[in-house]
Gaussian input, Z-matrix of N, CA and C with variables (Angstrom, degrees):
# hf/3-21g

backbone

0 1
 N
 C     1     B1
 C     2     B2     1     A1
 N     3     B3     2     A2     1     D1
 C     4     B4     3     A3     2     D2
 C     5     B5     4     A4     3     D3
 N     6     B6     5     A5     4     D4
 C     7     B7     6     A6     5     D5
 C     8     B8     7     A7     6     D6
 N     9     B9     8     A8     7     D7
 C    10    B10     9     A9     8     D8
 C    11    B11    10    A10     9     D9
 N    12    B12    11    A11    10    D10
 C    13    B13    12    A12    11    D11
 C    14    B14    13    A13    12    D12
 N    15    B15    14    A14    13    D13
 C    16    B16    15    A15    14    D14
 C    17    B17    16    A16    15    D15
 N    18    B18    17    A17    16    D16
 C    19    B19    18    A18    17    D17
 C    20    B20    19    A19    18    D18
 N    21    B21    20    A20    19    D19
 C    22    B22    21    A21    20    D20
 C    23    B23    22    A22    21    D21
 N    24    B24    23    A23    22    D22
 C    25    B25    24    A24    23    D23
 C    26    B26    25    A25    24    D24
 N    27    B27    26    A26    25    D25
 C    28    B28    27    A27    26    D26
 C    29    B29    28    A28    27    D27
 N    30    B30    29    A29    28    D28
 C    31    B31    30    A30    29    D29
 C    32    B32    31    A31    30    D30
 N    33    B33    32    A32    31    D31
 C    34    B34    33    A33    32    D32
 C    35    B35    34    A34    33    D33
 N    36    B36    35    A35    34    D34
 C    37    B37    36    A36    35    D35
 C    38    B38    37    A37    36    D36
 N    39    B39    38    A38    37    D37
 C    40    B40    39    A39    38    D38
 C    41    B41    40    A40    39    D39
 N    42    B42    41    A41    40    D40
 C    43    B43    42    A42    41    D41
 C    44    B44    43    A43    42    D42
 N    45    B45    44    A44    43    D43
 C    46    B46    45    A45    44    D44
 C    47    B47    46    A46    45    D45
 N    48    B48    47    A47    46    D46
 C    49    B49    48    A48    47    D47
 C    50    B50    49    A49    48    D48
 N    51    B51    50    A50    49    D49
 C    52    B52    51    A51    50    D50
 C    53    B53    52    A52    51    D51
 N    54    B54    53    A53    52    D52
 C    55    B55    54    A54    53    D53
 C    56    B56    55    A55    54    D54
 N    57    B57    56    A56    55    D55
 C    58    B58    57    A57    56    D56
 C    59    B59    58    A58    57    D57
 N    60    B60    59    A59    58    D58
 C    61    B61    60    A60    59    D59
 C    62    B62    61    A61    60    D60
 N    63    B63    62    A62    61    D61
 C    64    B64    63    A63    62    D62
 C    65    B65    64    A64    63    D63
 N    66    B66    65    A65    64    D64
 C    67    B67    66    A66    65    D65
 C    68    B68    67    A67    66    D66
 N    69    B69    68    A68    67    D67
 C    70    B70    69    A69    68    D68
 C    71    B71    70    A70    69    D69
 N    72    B72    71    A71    70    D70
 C    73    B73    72    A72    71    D71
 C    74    B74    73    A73    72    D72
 N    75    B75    74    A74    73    D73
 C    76    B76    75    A75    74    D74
 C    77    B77    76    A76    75    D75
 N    78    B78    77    A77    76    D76
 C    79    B79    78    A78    77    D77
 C    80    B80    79    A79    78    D78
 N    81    B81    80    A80    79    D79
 C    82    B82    81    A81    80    D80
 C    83    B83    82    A82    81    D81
 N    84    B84    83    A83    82    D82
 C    85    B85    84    A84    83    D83
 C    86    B86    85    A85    84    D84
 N    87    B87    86    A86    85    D85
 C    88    B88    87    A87    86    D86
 C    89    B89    88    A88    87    D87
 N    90    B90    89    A89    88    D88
 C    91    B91    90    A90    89    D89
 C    92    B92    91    A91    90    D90
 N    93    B93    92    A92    91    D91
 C    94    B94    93    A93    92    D92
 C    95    B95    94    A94    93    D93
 N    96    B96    95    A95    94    D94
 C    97    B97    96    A96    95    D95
 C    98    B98    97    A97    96    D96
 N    99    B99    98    A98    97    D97
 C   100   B100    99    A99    98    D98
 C   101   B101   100   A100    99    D99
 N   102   B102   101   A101   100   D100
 C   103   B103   102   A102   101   D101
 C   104   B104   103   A103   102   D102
 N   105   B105   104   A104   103   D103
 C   106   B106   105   A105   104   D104
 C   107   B107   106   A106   105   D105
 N   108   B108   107   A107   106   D106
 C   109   B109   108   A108   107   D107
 C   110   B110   109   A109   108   D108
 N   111   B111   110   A110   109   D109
 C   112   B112   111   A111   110   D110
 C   113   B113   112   A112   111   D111
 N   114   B114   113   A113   112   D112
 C   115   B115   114   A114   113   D113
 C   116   B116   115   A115   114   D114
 N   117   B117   116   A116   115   D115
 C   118   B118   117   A117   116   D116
 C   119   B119   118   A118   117   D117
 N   120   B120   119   A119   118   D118
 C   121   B121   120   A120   119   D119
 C   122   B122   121   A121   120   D120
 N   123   B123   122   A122   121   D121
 C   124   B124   123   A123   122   D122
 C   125   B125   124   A124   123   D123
 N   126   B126   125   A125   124   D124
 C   127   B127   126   A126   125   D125
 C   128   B128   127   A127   126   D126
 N   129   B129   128   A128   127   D127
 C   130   B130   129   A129   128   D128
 C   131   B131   130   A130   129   D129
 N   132   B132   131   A131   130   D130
 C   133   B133   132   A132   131   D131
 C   134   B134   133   A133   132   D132
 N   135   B135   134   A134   133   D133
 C   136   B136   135   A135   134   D134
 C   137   B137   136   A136   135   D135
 N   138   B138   137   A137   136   D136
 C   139   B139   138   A138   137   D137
 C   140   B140   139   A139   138   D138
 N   141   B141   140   A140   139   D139
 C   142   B142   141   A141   140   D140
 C   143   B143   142   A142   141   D141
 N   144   B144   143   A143   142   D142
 C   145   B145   144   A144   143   D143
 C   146   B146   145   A145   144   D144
 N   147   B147   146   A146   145   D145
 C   148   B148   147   A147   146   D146
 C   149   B149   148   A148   147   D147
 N   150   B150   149   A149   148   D148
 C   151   B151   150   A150   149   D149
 C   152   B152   151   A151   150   D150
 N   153   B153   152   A152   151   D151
 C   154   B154   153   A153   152   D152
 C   155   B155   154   A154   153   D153
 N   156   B156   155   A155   154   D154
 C   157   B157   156   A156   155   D155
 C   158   B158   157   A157   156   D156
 N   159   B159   158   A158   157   D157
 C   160   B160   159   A159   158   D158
 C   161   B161   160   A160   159   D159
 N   162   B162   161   A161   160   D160
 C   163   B163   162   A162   161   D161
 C   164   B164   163   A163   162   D162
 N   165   B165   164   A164   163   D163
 C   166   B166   165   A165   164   D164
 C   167   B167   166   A166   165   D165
 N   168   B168   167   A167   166   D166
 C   169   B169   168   A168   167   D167
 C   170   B170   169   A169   168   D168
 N   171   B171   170   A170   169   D169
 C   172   B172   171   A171   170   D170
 C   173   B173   172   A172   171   D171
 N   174   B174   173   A173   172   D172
 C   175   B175   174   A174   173   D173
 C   176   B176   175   A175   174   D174
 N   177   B177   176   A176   175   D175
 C   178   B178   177   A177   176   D176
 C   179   B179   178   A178   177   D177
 N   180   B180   179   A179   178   D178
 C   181   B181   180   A180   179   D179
 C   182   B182   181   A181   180   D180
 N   183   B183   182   A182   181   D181
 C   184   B184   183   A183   182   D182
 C   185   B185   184   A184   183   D183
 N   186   B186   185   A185   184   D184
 C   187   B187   186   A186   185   D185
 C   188   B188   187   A187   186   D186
 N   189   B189   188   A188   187   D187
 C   190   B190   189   A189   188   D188
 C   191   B191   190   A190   189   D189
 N   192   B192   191   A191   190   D190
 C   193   B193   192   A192   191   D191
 C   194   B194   193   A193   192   D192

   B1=1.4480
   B2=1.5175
   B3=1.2064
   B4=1.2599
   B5=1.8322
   B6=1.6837
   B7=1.3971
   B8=1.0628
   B9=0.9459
   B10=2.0686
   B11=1.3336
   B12=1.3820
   B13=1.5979
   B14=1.1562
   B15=1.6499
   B16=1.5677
   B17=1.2790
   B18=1.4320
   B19=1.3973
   B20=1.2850
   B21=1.7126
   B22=1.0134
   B23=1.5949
   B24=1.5004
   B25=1.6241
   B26=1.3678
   B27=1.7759
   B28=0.6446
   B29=1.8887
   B30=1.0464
   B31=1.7406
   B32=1.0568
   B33=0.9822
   B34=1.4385
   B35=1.3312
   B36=1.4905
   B37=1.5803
   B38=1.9556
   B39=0.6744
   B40=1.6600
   B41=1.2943
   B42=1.3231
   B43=1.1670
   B44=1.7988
   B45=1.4967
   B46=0.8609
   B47=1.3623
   B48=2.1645
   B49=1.4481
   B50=1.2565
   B51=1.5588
   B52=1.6208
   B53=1.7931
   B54=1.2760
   B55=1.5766
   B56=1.7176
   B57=1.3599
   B58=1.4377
   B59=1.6614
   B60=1.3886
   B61=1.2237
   B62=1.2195
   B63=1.1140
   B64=1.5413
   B65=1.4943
   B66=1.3919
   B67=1.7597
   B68=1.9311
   B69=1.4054
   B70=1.4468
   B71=1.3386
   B72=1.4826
   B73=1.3450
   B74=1.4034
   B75=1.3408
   B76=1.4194
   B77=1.2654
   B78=1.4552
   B79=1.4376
   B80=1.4487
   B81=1.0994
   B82=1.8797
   B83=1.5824
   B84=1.2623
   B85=1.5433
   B86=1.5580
   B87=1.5607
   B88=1.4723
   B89=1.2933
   B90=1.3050
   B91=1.1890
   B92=1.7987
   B93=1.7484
   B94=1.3690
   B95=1.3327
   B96=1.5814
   B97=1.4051
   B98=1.6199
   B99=1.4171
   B100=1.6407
   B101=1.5901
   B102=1.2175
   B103=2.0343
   B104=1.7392
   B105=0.7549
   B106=1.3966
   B107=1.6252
   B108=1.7135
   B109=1.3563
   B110=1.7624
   B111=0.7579
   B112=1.5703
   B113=1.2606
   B114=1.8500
   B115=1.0233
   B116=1.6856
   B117=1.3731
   B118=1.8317
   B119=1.3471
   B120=1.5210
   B121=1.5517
   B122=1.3447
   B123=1.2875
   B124=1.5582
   B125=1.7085
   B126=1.5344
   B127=1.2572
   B128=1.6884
   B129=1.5778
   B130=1.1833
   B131=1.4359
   B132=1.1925
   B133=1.6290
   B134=1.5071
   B135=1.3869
   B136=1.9583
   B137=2.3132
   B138=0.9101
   B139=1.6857
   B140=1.3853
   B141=1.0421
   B142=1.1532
   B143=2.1078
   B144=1.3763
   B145=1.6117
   B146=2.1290
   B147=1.1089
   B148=1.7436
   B149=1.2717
   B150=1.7675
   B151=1.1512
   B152=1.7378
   B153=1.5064
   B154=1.4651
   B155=1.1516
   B156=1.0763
   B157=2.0156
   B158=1.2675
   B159=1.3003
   B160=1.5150
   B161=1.6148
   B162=1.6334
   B163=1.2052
   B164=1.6465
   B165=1.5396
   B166=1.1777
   B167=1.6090
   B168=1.3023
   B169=1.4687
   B170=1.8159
   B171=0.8801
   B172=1.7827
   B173=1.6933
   B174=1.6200
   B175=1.4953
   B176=1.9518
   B177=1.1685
   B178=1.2959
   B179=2.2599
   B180=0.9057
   B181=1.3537
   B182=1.5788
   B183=1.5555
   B184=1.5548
   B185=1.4050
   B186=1.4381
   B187=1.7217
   B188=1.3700
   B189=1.1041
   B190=1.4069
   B191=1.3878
   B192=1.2231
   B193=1.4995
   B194=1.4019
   A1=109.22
   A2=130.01
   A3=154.78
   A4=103.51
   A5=119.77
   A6=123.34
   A7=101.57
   A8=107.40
   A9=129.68
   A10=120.34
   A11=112.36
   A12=116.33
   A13=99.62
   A14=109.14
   A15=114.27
   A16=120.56
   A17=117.94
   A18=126.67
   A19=118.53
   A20=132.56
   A21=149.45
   A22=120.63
   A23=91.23
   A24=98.72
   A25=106.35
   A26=131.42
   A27=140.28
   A28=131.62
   A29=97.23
   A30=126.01
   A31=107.21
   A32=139.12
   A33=132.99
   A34=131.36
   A35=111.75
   A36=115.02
   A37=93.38
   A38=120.54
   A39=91.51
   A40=122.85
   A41=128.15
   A42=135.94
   A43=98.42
   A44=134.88
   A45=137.30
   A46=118.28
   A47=104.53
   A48=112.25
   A49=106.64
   A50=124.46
   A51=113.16
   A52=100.15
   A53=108.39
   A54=122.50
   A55=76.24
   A56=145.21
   A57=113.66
   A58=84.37
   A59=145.09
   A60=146.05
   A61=97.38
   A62=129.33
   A63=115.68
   A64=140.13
   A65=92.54
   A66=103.70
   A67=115.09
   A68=103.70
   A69=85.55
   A70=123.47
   A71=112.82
   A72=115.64
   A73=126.27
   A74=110.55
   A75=115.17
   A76=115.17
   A77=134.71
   A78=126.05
   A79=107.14
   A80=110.85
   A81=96.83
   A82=106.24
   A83=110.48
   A84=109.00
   A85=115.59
   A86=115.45
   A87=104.27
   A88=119.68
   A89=139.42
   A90=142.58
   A91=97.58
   A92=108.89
   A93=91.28
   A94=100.60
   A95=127.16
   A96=105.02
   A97=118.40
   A98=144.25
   A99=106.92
   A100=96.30
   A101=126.59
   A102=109.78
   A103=81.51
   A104=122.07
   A105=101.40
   A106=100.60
   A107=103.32
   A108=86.42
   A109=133.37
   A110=131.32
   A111=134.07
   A112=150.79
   A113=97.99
   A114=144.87
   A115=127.34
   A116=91.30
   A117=104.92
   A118=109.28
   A119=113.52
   A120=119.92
   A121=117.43
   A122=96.82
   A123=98.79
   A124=117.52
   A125=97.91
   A126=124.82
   A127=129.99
   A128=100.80
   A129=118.83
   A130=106.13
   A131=108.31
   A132=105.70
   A133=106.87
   A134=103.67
   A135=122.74
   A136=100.51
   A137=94.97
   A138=74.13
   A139=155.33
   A140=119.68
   A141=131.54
   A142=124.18
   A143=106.65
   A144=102.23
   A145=104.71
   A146=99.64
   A147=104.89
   A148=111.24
   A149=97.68
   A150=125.04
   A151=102.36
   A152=124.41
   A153=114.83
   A154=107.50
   A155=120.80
   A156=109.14
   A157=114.98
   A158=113.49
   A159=120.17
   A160=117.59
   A161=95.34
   A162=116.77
   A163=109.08
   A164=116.44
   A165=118.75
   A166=109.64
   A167=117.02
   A168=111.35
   A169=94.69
   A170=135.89
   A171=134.22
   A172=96.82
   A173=129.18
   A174=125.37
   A175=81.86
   A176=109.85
   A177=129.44
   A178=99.34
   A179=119.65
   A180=106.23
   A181=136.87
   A182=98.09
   A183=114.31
   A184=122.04
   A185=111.97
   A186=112.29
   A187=121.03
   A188=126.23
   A189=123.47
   A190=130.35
   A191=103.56
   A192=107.35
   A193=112.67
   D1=122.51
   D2=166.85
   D3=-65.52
   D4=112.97
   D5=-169.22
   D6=-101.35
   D7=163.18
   D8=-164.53
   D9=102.47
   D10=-167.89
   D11=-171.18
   D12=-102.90
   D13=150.92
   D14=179.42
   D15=110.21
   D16=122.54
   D17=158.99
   D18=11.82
   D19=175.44
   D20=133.99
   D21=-54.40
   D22=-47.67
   D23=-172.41
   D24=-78.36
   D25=-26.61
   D26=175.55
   D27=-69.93
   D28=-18.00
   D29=155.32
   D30=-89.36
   D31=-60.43
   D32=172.73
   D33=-26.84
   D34=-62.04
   D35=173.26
   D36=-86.19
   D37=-4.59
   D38=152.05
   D39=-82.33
   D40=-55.95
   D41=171.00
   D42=-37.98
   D43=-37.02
   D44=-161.49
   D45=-74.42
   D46=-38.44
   D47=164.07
   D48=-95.12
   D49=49.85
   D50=151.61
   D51=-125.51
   D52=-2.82
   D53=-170.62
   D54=-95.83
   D55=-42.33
   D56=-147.34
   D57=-97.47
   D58=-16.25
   D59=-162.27
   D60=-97.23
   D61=-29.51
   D62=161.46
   D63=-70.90
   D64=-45.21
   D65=161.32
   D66=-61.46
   D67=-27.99
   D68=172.32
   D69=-90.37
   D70=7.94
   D71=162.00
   D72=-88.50
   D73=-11.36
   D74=163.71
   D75=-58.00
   D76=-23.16
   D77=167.07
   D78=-50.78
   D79=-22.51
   D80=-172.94
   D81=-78.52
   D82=-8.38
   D83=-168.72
   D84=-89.81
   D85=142.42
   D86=162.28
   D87=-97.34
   D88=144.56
   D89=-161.27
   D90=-84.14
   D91=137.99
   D92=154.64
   D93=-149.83
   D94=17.91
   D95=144.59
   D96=-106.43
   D97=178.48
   D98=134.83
   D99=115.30
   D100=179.73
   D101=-159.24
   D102=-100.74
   D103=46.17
   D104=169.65
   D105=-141.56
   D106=-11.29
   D107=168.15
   D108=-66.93
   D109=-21.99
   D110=152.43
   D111=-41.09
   D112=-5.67
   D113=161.46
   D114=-88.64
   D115=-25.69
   D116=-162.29
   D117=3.87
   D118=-101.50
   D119=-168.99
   D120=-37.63
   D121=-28.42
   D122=-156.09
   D123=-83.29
   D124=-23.97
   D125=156.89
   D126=-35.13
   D127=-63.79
   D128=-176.69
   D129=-50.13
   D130=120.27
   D131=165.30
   D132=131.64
   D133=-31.88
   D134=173.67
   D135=-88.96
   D136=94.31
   D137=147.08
   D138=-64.38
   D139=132.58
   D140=-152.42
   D141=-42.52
   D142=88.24
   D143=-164.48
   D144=-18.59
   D145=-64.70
   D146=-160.34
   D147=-25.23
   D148=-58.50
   D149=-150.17
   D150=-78.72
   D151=-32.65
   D152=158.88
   D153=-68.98
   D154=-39.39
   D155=-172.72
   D156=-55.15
   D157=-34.11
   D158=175.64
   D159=-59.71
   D160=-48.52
   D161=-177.79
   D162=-48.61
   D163=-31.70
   D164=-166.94
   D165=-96.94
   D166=-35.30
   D167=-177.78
   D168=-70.30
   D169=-37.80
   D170=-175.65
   D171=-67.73
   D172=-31.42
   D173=-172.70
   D174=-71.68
   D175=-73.18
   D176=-166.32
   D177=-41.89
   D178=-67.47
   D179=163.31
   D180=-19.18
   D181=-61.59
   D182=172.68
   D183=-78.22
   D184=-9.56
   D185=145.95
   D186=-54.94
   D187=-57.09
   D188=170.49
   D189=-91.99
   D190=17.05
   D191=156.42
   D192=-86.59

């Protein structure tokens, strides 16, 4: 159970804008394990595909909740 006030759906898309604020902080990161490490530098500055995709099926969830 998720604590505080508010809905399901209403936790949800929050939890949802701390899932999309996190993945866009992965642009600050350089990769050094993982297929993108081979990229390192070059990386920095793109956020991380997974970690928005995720970001989006959890946005996409709390729409229809």
């Amino acid at each position: 159970e998720v604590k505080g006030e508010g809905s399901l759906a209403e936790k949800w898309n929050r939890a949802s804008a701390v899932a999309t604020e996190a993945a866009n902080k992965t642009a600050d990161l350089s990769p050094k394990i993982g297929r993108a490490r081979p990229l390192a530098e070059r990386s920095v500055g793109h956020a991380d595909p997974g970690a928005v995709s995720l970001a989006y099926i959890i946005e996409a969830i709390g729409q229809e909740l």
